[in-house]
MIDOSE-1310 file (N, C-alpha, C; in nm, 2 decimals, decimal comma, always signed):
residues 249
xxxx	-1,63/+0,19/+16,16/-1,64/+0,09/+16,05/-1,78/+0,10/+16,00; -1,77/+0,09/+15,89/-1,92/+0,08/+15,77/-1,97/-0,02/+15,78; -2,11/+0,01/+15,86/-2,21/-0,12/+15,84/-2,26/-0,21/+15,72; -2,24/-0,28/+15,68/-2,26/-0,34/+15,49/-2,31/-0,47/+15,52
xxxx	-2,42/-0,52/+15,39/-2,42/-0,63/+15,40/-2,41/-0,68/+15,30; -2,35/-0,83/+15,31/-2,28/-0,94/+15,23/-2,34/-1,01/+15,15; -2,35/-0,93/+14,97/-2,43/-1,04/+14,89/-2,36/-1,13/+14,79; -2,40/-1,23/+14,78/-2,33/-1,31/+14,62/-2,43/-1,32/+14,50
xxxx	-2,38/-1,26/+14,41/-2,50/-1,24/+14,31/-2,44/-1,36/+14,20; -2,55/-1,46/+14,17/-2,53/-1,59/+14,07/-2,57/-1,51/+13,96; -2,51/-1,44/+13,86/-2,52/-1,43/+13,72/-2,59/-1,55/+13,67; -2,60/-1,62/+13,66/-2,63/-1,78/+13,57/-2,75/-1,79/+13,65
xxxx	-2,78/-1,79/+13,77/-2,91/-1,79/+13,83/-3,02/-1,76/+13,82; -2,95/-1,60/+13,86/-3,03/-1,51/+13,86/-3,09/-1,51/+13,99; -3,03/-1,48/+14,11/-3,07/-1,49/+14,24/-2,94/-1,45/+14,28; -3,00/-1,39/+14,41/-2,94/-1,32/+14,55/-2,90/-1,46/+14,65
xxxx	-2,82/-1,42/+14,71/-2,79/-1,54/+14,80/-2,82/-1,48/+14,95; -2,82/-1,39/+14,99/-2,83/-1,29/+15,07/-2,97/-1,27/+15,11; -3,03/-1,20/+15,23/-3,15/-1,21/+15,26/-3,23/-1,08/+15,18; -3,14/-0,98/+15,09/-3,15/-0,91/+15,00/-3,17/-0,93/+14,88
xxxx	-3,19/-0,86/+14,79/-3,17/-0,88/+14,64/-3,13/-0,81/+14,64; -3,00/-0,82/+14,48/-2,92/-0,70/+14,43/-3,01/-0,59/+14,40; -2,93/-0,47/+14,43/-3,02/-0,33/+14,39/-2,99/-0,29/+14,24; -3,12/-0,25/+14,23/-3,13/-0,20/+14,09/-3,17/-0,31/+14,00
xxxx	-3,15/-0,48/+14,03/-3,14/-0,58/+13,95/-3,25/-0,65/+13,96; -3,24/-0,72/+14,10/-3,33/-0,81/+14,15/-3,46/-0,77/+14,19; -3,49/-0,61/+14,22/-3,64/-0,56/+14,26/-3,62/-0,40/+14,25; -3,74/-0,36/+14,22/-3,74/-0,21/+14,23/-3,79/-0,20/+14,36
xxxx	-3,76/-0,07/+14,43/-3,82/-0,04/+14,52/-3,85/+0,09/+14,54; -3,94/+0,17/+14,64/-3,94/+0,27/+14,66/-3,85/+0,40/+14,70; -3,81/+0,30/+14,80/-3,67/+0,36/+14,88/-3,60/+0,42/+14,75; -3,55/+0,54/+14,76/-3,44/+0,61/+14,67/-3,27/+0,57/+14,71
xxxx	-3,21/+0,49/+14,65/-3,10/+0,46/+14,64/-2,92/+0,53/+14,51; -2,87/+0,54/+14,57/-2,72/+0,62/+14,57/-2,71/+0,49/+14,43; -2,61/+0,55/+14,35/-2,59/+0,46/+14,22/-2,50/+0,40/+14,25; -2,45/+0,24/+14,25/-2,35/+0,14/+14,33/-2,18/+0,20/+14,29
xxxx	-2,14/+0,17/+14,39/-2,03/+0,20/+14,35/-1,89/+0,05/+14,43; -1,82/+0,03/+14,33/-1,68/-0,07/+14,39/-1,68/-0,08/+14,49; -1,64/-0,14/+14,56/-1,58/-0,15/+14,71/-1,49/-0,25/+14,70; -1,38/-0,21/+14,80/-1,38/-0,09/+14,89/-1,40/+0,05/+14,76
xxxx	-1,45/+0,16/+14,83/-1,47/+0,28/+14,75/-1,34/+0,36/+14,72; -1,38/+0,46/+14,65/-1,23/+0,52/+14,61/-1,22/+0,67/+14,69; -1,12/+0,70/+14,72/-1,14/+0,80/+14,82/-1,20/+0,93/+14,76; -1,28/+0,93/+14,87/-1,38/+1,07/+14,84/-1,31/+1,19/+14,83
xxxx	-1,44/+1,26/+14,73/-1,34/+1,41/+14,71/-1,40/+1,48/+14,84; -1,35/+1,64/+14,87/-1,31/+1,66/+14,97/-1,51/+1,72/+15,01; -1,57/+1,72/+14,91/-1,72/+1,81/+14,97/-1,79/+1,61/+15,00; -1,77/+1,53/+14,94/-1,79/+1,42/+14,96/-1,75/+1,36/+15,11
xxxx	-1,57/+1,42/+15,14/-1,57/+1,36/+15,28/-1,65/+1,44/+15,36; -1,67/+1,56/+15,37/-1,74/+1,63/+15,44/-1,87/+1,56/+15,45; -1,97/+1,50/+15,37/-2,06/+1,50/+15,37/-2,05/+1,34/+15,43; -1,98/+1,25/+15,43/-1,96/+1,14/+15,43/-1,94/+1,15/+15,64
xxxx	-1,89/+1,25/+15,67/-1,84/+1,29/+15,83/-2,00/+1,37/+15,87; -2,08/+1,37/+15,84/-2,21/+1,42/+15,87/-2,25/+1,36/+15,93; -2,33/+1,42/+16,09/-2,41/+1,35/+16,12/-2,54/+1,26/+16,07; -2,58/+1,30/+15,97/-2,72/+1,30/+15,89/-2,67/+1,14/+15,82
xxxx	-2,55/+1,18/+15,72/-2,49/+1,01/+15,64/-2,47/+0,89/+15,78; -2,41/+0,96/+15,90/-2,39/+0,81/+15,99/-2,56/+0,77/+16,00; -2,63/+0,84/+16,06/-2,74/+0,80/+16,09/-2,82/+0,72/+15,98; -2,80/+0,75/+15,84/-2,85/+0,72/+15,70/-2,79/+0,56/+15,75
xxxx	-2,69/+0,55/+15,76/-2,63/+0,42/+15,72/-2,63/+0,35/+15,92; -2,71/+0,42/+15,94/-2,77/+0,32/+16,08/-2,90/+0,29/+16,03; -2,97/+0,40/+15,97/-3,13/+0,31/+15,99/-3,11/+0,22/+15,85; -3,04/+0,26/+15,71/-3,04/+0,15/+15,62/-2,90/+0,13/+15,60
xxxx	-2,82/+0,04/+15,67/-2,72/-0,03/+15,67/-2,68/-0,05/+15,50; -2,55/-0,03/+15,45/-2,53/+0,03/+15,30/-2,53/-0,19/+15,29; -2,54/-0,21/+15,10/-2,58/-0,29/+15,05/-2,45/-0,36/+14,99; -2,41/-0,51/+15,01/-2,28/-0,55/+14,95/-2,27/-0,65/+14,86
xxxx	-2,25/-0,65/+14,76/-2,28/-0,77/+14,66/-2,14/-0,79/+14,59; -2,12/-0,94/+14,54/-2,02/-0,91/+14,41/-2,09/-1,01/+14,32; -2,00/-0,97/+14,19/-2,06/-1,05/+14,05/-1,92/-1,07/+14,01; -1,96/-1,08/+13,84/-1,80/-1,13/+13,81/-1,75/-0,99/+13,74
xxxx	-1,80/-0,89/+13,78/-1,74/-0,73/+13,77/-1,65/-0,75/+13,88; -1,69/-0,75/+13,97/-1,61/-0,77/+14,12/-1,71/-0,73/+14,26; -1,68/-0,65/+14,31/-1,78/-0,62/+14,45/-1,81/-0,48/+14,45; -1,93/-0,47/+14,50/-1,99/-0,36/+14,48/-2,07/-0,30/+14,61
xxxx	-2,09/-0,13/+14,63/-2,14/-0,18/+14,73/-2,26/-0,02/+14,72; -2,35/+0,01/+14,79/-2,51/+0,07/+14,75/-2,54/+0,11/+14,85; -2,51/+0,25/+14,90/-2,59/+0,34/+15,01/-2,77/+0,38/+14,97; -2,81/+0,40/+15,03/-2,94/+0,47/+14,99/-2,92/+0,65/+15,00
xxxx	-2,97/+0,68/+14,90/-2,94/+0,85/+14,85/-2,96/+0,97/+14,99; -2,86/+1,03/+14,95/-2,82/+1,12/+15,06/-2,90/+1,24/+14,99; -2,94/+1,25/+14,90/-3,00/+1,36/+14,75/-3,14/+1,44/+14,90; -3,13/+1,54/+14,94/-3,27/+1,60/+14,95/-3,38/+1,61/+14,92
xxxx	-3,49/+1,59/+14,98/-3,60/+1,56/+14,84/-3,69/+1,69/+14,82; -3,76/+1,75/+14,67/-3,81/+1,85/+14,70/-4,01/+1,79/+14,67; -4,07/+1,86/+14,67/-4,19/+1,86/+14,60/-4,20/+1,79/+14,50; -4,19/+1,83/+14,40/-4,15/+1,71/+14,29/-4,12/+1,55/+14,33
xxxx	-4,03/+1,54/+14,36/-3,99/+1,37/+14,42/-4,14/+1,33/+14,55; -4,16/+1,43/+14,61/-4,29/+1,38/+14,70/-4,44/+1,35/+14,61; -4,44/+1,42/+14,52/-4,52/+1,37/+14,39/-4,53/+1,29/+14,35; -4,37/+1,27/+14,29/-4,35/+1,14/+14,22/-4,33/+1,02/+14,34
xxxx	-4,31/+1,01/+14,47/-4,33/+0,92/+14,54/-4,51/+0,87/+14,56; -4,59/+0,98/+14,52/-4,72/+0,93/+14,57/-4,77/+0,86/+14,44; -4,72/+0,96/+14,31/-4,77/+0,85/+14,12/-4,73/+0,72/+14,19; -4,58/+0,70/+14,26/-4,51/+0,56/+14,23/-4,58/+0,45/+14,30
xxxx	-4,61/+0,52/+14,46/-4,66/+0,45/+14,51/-4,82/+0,38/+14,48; -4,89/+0,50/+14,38/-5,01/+0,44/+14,31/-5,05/+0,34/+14,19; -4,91/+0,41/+14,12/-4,93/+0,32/+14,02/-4,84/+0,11/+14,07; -4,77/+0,12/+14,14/-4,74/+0,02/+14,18/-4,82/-0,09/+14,23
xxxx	-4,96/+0,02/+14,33/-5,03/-0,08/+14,37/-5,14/-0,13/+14,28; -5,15/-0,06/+14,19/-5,25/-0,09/+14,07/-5,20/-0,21/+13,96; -4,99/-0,17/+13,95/-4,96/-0,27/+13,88/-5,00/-0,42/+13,92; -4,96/-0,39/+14,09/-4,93/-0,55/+14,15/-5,08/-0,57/+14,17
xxxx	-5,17/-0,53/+14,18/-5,30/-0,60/+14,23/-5,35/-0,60/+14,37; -5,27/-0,48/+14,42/-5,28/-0,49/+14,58/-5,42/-0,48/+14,62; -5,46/-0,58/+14,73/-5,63/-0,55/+14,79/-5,64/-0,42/+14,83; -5,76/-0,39/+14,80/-5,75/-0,20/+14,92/-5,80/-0,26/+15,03
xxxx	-5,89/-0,36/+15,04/-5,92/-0,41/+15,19/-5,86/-0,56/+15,24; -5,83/-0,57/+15,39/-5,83/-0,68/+15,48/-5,66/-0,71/+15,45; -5,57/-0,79/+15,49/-5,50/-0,82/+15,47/-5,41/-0,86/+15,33; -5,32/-0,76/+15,29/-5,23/-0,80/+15,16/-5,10/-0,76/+15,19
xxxx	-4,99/-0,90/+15,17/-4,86/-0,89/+15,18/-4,81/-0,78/+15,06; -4,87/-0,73/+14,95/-4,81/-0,67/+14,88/-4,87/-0,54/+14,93; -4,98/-0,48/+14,94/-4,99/-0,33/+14,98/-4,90/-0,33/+15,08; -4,91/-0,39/+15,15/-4,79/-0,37/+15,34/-4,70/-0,34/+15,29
xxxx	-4,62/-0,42/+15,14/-4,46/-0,44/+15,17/-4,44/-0,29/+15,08; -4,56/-0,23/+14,98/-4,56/-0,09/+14,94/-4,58/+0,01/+14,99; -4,63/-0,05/+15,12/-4,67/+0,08/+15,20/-4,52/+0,15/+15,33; -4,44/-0,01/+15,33/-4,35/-0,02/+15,39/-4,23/+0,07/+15,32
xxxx	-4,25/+0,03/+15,20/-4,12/+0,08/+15,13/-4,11/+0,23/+15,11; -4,27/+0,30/+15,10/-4,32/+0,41/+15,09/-4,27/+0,48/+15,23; -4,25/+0,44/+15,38/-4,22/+0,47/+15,49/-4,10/+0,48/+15,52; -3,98/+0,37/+15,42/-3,88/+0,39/+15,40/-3,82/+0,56/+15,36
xxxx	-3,89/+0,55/+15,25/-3,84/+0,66/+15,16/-3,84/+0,74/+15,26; -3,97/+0,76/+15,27/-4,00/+0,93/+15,37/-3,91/+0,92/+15,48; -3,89/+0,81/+15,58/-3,78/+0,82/+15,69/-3,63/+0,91/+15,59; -3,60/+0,85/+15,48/-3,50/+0,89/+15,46/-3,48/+1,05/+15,39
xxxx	-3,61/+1,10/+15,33/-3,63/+1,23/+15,31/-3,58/+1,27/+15,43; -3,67/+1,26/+15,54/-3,70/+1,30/+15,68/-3,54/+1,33/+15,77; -3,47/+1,19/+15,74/-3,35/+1,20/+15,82/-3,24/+1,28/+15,78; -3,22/+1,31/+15,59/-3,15/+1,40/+15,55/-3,15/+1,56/+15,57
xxxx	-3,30/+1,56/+15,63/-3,34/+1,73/+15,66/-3,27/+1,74/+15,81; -3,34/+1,64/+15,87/-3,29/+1,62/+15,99/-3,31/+1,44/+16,08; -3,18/+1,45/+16,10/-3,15/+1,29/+16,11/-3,24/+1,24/+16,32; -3,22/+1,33/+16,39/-3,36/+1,30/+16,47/-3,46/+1,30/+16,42
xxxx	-3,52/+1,37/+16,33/-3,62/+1,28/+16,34/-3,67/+1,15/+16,23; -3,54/+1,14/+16,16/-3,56/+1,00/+16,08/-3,50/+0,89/+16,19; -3,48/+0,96/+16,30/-3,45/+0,81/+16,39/-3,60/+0,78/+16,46; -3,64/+0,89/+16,52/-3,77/+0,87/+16,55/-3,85/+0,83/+16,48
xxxx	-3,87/+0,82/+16,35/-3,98/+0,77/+16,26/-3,93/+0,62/+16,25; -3,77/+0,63/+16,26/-3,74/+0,49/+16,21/-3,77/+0,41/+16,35; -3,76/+0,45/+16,45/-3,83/+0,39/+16,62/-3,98/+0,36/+16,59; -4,07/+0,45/+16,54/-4,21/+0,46/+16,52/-4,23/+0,26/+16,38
xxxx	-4,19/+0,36/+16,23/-4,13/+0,19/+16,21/-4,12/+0,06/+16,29; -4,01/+0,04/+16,37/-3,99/-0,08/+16,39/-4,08/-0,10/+16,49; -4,14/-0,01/+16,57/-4,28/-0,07/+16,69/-4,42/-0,13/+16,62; -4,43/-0,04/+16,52/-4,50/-0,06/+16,40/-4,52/-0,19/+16,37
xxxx	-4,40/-0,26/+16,30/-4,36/-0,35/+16,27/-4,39/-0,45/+16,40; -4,36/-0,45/+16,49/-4,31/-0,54/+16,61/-4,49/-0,55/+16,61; -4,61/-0,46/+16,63/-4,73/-0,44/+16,65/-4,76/-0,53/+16,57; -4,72/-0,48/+16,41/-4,83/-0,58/+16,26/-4,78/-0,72/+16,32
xxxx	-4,65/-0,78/+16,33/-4,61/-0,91/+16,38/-4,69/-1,00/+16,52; -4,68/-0,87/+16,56/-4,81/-0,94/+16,73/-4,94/-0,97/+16,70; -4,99/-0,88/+16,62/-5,14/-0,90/+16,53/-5,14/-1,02/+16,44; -5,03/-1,01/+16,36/-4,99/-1,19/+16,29/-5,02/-1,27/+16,34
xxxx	-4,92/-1,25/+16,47/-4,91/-1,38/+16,54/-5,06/-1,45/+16,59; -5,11/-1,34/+16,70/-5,26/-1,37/+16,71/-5,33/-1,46/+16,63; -5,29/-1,37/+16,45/-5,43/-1,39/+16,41/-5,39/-1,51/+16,34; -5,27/-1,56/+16,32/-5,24/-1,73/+16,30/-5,29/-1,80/+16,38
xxxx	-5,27/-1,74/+16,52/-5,30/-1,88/+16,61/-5,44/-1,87/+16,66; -5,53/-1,76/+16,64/-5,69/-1,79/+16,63/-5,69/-1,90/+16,52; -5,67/-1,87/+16,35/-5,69/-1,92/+16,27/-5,67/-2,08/+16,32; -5,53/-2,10/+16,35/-5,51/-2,25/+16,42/-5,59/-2,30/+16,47
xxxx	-5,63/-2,22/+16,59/-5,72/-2,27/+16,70/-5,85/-2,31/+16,58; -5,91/-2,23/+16,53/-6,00/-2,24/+16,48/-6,01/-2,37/+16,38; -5,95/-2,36/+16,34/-5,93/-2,47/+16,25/-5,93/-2,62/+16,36; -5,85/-2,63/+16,45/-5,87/-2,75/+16,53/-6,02/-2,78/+16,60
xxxx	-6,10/-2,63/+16,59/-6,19/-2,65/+16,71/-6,30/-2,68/+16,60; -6,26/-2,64/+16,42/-6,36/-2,70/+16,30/-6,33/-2,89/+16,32; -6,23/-2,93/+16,33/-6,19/-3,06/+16,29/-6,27/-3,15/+16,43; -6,24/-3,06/+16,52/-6,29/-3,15/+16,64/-6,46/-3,14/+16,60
xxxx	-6,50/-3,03/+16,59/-6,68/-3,04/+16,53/-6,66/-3,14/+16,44; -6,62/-3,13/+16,37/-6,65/-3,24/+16,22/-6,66/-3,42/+16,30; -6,51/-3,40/+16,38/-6,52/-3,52/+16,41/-6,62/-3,58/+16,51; -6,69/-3,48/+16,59/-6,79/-3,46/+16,73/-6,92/-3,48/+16,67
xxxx	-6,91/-3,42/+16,53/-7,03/-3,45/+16,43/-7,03/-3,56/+16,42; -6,95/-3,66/+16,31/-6,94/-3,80/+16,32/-6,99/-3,88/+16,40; -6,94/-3,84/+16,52/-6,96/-3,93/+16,62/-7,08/-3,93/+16,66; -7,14/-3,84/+16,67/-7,30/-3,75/+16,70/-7,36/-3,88/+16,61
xxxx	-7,38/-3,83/+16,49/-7,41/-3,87/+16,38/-7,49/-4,05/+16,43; -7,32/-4,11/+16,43/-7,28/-4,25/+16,44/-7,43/-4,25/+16,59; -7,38/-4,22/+16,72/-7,47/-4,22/+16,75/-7,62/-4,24/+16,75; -7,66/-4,12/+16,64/-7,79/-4,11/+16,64/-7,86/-4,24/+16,55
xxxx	-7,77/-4,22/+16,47/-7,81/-4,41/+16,38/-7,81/-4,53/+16,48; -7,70/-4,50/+16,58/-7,72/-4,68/+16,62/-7,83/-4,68/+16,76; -7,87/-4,55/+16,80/-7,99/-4,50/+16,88/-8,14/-4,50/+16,82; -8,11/-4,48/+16,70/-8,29/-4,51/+16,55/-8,26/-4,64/+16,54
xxxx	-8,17/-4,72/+16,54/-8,17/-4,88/+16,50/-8,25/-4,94/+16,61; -8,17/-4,86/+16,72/-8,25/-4,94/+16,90/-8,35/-4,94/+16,94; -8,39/-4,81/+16,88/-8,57/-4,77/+16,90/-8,65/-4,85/+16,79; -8,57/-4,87/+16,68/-8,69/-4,95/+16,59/-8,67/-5,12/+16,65
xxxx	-8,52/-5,14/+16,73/-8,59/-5,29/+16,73/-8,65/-5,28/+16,89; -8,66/-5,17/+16,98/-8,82/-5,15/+17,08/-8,92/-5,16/+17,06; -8,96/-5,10/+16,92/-9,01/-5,08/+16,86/-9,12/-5,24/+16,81; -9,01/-5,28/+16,79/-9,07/-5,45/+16,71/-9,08/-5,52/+16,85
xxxx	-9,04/-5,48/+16,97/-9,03/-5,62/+17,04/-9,18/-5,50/+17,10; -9,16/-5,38/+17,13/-9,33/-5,37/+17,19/-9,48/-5,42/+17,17; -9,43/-5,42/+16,97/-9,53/-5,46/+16,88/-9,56/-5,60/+16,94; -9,44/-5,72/+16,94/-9,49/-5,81/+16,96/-9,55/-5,86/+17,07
xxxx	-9,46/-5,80/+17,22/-9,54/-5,80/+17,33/-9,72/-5,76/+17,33; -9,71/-5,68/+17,27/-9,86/-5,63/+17,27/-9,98/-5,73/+17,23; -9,92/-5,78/+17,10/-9,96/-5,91/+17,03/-10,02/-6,05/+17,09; -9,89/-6,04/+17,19/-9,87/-6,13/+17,28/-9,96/-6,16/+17,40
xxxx	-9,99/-6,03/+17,49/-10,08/-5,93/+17,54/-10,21/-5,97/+17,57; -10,28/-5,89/+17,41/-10,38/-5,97/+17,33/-10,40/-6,10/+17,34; -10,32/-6,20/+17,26/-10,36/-6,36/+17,26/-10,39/-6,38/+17,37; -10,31/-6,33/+17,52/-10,32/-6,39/+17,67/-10,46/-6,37/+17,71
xxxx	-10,50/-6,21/+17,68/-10,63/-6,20/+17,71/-10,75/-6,23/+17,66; -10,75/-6,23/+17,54/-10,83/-6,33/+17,48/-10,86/-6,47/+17,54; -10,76/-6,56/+17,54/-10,72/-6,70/+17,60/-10,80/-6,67/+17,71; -10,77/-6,61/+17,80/-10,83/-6,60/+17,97/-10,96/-6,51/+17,98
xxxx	-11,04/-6,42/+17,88/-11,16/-6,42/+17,85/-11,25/-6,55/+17,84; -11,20/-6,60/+17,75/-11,27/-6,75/+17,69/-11,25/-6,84/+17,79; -11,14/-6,85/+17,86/-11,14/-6,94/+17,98/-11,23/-6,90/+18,05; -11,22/-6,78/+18,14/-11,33/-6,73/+18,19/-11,48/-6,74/+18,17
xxxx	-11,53/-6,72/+18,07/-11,64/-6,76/+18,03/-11,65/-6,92/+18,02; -11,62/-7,01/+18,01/-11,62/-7,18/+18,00/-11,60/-7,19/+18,15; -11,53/-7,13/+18,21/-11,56/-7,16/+18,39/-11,69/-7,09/+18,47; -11,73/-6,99/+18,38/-11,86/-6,93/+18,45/-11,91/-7,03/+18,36
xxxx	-11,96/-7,08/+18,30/-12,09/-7,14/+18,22/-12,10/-7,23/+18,26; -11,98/-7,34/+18,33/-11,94/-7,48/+18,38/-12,00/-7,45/+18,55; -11,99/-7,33/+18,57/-12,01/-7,35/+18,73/-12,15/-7,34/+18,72; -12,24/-7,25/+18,63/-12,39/-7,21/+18,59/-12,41/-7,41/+18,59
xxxx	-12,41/-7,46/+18,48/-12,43/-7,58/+18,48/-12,42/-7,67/+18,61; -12,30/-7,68/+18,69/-12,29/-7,74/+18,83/-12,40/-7,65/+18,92; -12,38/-7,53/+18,91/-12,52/-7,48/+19,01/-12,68/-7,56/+18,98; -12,71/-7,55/+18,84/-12,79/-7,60/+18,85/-12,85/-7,74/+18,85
xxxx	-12,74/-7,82/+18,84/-12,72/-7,97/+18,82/-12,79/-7,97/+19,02; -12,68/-7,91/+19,08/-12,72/-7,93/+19,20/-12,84/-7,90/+19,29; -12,88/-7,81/+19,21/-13,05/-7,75/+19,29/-13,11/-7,88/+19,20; -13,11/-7,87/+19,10/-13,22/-8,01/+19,06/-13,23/-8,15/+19,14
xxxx	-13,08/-8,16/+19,19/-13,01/-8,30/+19,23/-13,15/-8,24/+19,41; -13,07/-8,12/+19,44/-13,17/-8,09/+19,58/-13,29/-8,10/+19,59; -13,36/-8,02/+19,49/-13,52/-8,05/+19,47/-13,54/-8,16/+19,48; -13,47/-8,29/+19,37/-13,52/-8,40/+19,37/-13,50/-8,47/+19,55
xxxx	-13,41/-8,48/+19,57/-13,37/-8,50/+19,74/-13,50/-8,45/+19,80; -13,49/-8,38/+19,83/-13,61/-8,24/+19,89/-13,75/-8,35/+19,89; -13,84/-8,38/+19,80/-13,94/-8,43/+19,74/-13,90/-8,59/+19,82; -13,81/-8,63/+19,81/-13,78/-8,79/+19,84/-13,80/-8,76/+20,01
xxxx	-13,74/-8,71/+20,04/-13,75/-8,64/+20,20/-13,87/-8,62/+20,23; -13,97/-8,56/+20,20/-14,12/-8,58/+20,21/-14,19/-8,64/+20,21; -14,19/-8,71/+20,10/-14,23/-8,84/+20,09/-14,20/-8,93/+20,21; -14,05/-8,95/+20,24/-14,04/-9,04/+20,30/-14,11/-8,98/+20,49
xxxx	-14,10/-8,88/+20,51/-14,11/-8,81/+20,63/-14,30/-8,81/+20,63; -14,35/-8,79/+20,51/-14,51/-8,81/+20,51/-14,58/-8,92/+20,54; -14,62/-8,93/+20,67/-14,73/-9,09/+20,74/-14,84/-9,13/+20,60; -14,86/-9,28/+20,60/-14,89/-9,34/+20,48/-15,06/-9,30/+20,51
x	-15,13/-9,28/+20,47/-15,29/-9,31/+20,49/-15,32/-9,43/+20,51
């Protein structure tokens, strides 16, 4: 049985329903494609069944599974071309694939979903040159392909979830900043009111020592005064003591 896939083409739309777009309609592509034909098809003429019983067509319609759509023609269905390719077509695959990338705007550096998906379609074709000469080794390219593929997807994935990571480990700074921030303001508020209460202590300080300088001095000057209150008070004693102790003539 013939591998196919199942499209519904909205005329009025203008959209594929399918994880495809109709060929020929909805996108050009690189890949060289067979001109659509009805389905079911009409029986092949006999150099057609031959070619149709080839190993080279099974393998065609393993690596690109044939294309199934209907409209209000009816159903249709789109192999990709069994045609050989010569020099010429390899030519014109390299104009196509240049002028394409120049149409669409492709980056030549760092990541772009449009050069990938031209460079992809570009890898198509040649698998299918490749597999009509000889269908090993369009299976091996088409194996090389999908590791390829499975590779750019691992590298994706990575580099989303750096990006993620990155982004959470910016938001936590931003927020670590704030907080930093908040910090350092209500830490300058603390120091300035240390600040005012050192000033005043100091102030305070001052007045004490002052105060107890001056006291100091009024208790030395007060005892100076009692010292010599008291020697005078003695001398006088002293003198009376003499007198009284000196025999009269």
């Amino acid at each position: 049985m013939e591998r196919t896939r199942k499209y519904e083409w909205r005329p009025e739309g203008g959209a594929c329903t399918g994880s495809d777009q109709k060929p020929e309609v909805c996108s050009q592509t690189l890949l060289k494609k067979s001109t659509k034909v009805r389905f079911p098809p009409s029986p092949p003429r006999s150099d057609e069944s031959v070619h149709r019983e080839s190993n080279n067509w099974l393998i065609l319609d393993t690596i690109f599974p044939p294309k199934q759509w209907s409209d209000g023609e009816g159903t249709w269905i789109q192999r990709v071309s069994s045609d050989p390719s010569t020099r010429a077509d390899v030519i014109q695959l390299e104009q196509s694939l240049n002028r394409e990338l120049q149409r669409r705007h492709a980056r030549q550096n760092g990541m772009c979903p449009i050069r990938s998906e031209l460079y992809s379609q570009c890898f198509d074709e040649i698998i299918r040159q490749m597999t009509v000469n000889c269908g090993e080794r369009g299976l091996l390219l088409s194996r090389v392909r999908d590791e390829s593929q499975m590779t750019i997807a691992a590298y994706r994935t990575v580099y989303e979830s750096s990006i993620a990571f990155g982004i959470r480990k910016a938001l936590q700074g931003d927020k670590c900043k704030a907080e930093m921030k908040k910090r350092i303001s209500d830490l300058e508020k603390e120091n300035e009111e240390l600040e005012e209460q050192v000033t005043e202590q100091t102030a305070q300080n001052i007045e004490i020592e002052t105060r107890e300088i001056e006291r100091q001095q009024q208790v030395e000057k007060t005892n100076i005064e009692e010292t010599e209150a008291l020697k005078t008070t003695k001398q006088e004693l002293m003198e009376q003591l003499v007198k009284m102790v000196t025999p009269k003539k």
